[in-house]
N, C-alpha and C positions, 0 to 999 in steps of 0.2 A: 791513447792507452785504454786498453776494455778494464772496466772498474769494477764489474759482473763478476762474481764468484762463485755463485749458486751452478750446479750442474746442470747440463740438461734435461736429466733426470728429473731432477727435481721442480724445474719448470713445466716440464709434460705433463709433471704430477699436479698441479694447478694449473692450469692450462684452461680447463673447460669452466673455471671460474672465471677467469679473465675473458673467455669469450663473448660470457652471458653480459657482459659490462657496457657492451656499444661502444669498443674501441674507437669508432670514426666520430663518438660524439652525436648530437642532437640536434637538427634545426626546426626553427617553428615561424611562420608570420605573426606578427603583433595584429592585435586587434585594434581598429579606428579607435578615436575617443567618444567617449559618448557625449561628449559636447556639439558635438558636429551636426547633431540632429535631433530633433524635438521625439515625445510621443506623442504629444499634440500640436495642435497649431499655435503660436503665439499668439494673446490675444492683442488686441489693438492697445489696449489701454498699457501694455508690458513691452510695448516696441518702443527699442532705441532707436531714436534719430540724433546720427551723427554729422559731423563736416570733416573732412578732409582740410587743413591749412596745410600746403603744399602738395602738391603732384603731381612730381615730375619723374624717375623711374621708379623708386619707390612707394611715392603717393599713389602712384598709378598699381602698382601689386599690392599693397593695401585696398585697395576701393574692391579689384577684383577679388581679394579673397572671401571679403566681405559679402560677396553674393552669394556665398557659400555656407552663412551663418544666420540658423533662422532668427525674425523676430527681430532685424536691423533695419533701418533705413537712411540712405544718406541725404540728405537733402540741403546739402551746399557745398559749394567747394572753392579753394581760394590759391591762387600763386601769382608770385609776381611777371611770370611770363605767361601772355596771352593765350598760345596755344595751344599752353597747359589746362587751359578750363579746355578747349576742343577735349581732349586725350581722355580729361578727368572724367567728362560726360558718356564719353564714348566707354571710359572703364565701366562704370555702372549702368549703361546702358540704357540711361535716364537725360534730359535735359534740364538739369538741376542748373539752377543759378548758380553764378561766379561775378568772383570779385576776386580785384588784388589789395583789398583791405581788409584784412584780416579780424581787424575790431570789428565789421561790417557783421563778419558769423559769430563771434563772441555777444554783440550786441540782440540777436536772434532768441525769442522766448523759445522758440521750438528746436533749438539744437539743445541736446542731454549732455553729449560729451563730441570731443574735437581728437583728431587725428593729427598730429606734430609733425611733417615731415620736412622741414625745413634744412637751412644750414643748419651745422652743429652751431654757430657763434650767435645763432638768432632762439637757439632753444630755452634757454631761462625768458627773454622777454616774451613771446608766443605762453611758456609755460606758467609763470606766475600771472599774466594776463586772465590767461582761462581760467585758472581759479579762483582770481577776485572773481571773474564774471558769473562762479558756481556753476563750470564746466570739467565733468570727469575727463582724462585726459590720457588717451596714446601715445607716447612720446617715443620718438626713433632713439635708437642707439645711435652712437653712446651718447649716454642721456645729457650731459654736460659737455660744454668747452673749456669751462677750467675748473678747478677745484673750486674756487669761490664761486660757480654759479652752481654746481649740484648743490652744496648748500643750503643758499636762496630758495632753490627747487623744492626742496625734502621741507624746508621751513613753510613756503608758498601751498604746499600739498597740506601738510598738518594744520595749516590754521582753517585753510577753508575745508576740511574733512573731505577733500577729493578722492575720490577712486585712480589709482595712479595704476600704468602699464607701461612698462618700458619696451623697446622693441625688438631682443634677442630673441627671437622665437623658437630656436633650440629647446629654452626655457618648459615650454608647453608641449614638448615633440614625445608623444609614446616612447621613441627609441634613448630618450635619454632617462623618462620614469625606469623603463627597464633597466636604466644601467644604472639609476641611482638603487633599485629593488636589491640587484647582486648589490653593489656594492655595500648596501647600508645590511645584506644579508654575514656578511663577516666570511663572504668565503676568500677572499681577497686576502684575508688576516692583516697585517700593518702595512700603509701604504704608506710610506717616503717618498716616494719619485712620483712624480704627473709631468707626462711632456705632450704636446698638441702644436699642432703647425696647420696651416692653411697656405696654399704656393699656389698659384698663377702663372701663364707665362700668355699673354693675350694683350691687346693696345687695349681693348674694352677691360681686364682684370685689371689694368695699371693706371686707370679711369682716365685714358685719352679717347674720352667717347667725342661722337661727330659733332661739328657746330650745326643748328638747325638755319636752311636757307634764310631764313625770314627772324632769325635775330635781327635785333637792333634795339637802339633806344627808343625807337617809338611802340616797339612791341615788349620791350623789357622794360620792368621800374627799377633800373640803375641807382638811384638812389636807396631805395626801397632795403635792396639788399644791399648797400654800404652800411647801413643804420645798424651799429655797433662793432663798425670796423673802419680802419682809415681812409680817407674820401682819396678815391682814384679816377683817372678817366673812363669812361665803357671800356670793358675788357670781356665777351663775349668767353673768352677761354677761363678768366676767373668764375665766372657764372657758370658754367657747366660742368667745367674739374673743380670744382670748388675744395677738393676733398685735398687736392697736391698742396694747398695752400696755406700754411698757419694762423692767417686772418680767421680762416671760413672752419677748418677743420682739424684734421686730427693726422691724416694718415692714414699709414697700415693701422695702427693702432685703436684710430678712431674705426676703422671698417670692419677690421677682419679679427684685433687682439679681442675689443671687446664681446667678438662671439663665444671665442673660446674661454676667457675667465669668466662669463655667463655660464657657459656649461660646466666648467672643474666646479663652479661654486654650486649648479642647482644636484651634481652628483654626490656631491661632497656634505653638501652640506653647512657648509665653510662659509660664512657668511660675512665677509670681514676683508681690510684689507692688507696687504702685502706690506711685512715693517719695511723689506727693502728691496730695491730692483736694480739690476746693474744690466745695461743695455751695452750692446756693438751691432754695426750694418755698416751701410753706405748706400749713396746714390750709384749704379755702376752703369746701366743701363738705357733707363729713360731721364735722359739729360734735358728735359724740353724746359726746364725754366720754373718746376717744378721746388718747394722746400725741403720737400719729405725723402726721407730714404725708400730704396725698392730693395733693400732687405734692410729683414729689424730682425734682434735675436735677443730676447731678455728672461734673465736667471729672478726669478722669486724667492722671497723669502718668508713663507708663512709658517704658523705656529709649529704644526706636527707634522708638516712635508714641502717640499722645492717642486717648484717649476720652474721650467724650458719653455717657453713658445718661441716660434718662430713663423714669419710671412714673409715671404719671399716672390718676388714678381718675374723674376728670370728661367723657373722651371714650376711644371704643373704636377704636382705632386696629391693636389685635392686637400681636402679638412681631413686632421685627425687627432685623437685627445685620445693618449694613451695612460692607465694607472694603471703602476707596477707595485705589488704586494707581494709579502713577504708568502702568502698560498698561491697568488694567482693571477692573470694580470685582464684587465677589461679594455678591451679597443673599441672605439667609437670610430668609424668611419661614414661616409655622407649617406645611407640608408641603412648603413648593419651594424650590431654592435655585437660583439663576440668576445667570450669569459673562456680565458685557457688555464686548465690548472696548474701549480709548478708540482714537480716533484719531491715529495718531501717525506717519502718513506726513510727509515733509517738504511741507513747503507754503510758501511765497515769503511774506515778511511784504504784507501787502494792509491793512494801517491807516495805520500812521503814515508812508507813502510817498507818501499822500496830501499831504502838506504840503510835497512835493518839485516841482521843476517836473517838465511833462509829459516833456522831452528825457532827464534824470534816471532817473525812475519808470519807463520805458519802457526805458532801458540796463539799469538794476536787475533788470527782468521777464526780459528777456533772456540775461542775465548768470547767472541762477538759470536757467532753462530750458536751457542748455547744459550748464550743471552739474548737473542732472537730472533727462539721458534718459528719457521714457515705455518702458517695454518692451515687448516684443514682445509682440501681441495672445496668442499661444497660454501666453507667459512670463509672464503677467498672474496676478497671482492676490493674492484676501486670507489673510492671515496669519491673522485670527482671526475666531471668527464669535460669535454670543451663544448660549448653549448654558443649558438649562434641563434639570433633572431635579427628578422630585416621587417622592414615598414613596408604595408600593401604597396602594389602601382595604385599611383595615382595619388597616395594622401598628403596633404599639405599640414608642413606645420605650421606654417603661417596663419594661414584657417582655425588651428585650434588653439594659435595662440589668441586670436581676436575673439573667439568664442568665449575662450575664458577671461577676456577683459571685458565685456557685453555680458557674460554673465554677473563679473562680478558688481557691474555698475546696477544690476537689478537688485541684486543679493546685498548687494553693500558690504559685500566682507571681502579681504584685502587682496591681492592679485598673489599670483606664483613670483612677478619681478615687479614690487612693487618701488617707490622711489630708495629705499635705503635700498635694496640691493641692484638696483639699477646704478648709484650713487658709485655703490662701491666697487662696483665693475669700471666704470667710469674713471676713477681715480687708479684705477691699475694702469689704466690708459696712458695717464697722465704721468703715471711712474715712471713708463718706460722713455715717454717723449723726452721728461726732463733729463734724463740719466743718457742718453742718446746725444742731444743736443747740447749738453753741459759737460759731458764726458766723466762722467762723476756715479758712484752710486747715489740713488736717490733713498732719500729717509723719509718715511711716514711719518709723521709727530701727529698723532690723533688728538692729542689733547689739545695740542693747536690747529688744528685741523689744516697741516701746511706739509707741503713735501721741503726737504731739506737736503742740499748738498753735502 
């Protein structure tokens, strides 16, 4: 049904104000961060040396991005498989010493701060380690395996005054500053709804990555990675999916949820967790023996707006974090984030006046049209327009999330995803596992710092 009642006329007559408005909207590139690069050279005595403890696909893009960050250096590196020190040395392009003991680089005068990349179920021991040792600390997401080790972690950080980074790199990414900029700008007006999804459909997305020829127990510490989880025979496929496995990890949840309530939270603002989560999925697809579901789908309950996320491993749909507002709505997609405005000029009800007689409907149209005046053609103008910005080729957030962990361990002042909001992304995690697995909503009790059925 056309809802328009204004004459052609009358649009002709404003016409050339509407033109001047940049109907098709606005796009712009983001500029790099200036963290990325010095104006001068670091001097020697301001250079971080760090280690790497783990690196295996991630320890390994960590080290690389790292070359990318002035005024760093890495100078050890540690996993419990062998030819992950090859990989690690090969990443930094250096023959940096390796070990598969880990205390080995905690015990090092010359390391500042230490890189996390371990299993999720080994991160509180790695992580309270390093800071008895007065080691600033990188830690991968999600930063915990259970509620009761984030805790530990955020306690472990505050007594030794650690420099804590957790490892959502979104977090640090230009394209989300700019979509917290709109949004903390109020043109969005009241946001209730946030929905975000991340989908896959690949054997590498669904982390059935390859076994490497030369596993085994003589080249893996088998033990090593048991220690804090139930003693098994060598299992080369637990070791390298480690992530399908509730001993070792998390899931979708631990992989892909935690990116996205990393990001609702650093746009939002919103620093806190979720009173309640009520999850649905299943395993449908990759049946290998796996615990975790390949789709998750969990409803949020936060103070002054609901979330939707959903990861799905059956179709590729790519990341996205949509907020919808009552002016406007912001799309985050994997390099662009784009602000569309709603329309919200006044407009004369055109539905249910239908059911009015024509003498009625017709005083109504009127009656509304007296009461608001068209403006004056040159007075004419739209309020908002849809505005898009993408990140150059080529920049890495990862890059600038390490920047600003390496800066902040110079600076001493607290990170963008320091341990409490790493904590509490973390525990979003943990909301949806329970509520999935228990089939129940799950309940935050902060005061007792416990989820509850």
């Amino acid at each position: 049904m056309n809802q328009s009642w204004w004459t052609r006329r009358e649009f002709i007559r404003i016409g050339a104000g509407v033109a001047a408005s940049g109907a098709g909207g606005k796009f712009a590139w983001l500029e790099p961060n200036p963290l990325w690069a010095s104006d001068r050279p670091v001097p020697p005595s301001d250079t971080v040396r760090f280690a790497s403890i783990g690196t295996g696909v991630r320890g390994c893009e960590l080290l690389q991005a790292s070359l990318r960050v002035p005024g760093v250096e890495c100078v050890a590196v540690c996993d419990l498989y062998d030819s992950r020190h090859t990989a690690a040395q090969e990443a930094v392009k250096k023959d940096v010493p390796a070990t598969r003991d880990y205390k080995q680089i905690l015990d090092r005068k010359d390391v500042d701060a230490v890189i996390i990349a371990v299993t999720d179920h080994q991160h509180r021991k790695v992580f309270v380690d390093a800071c008895e040792a007065g080691k600033d600390v990188y830690c991968e997401k999600p930063m915990s395996h259970t509620v009761e080790d984030g805790f530990a972690m955020v306690e472990a950080a505050k007594q030794a005054t650690r420099i804590v980074q957790v490892g959502s790199q979104r977090v640090s990414s230009i394209l989300y500053a700019k979509a917290k900029d709109i949004y903390d700008s109020g043109k969005l007006g009241e946001v209730y709804s946030i929905q975000a999804y991340w989908d896959r459909n690949s054997a590498s997305g669904a982390w059935v990555y390859p076994i490497p020829p030369d596993a085994s127990e003589q080249t893996i510490d088998w033990s090593g990675f048991l220690d804090g989880a139930p003693k098994r025979p060598f299992d080369p496929v637990r070791f390298f999916r480690w992530r399908c496995f509730e001993d070792y990890g998390e899931g979708l949840g631990g992989d892909l949820f935690v990116h996205l309530i990393s990001g609702i939270q650093a746009v939002t603002g919103v620093n806190t967790v979720a009173a309640r989560a009520q999850s649905a999925g299943g395993l449908f697809r990759w049946k290998d023996g796996r615990e975790f579901p390949d789709l998750l789908e969990t409803f949020y309950d936060y103070p002054d707006f609901r979330v939707y996320l959903r990861c799905n491993l059956n179709n590729d749909q790519g990341e996205f974090i949509g907020f919808y507002g009552t002016k406007g709505t912001l799309i985050i997609r994997s390099s662009s984030v784009t602000y569309s405005p709603q329309d919200t000029q006044p407009q004369p009800e055109a539905y249910s006046i239908h059911g009015w007689p024509a003498k009625l409907r017709n005083q109504y149209l009127e009656n509304w049209k007296s009461e608001h005046p068209l403006p004056e053609p040159l007075a004419f103008k739209v309020d908002d327009e849809k505005e898009e910005f993408r990140v150059p080729p080529g920049y890495s957030d990862l890059a600038d999330h390490q920047a600003n962990f390496f800066h902040a361990v110079r600076s001493r002042k607290r990170t963008v995803e320091n341990e409490e909001f790493g904590n509490n992304a973390a525990i979003g995690c943990h909301l949806a596992n329970y509520s999935y697995f228990k089939r129940t909503p799950a309940m935050w009790d902060a005061a007792a710092r416990k989820i509850k059925g």
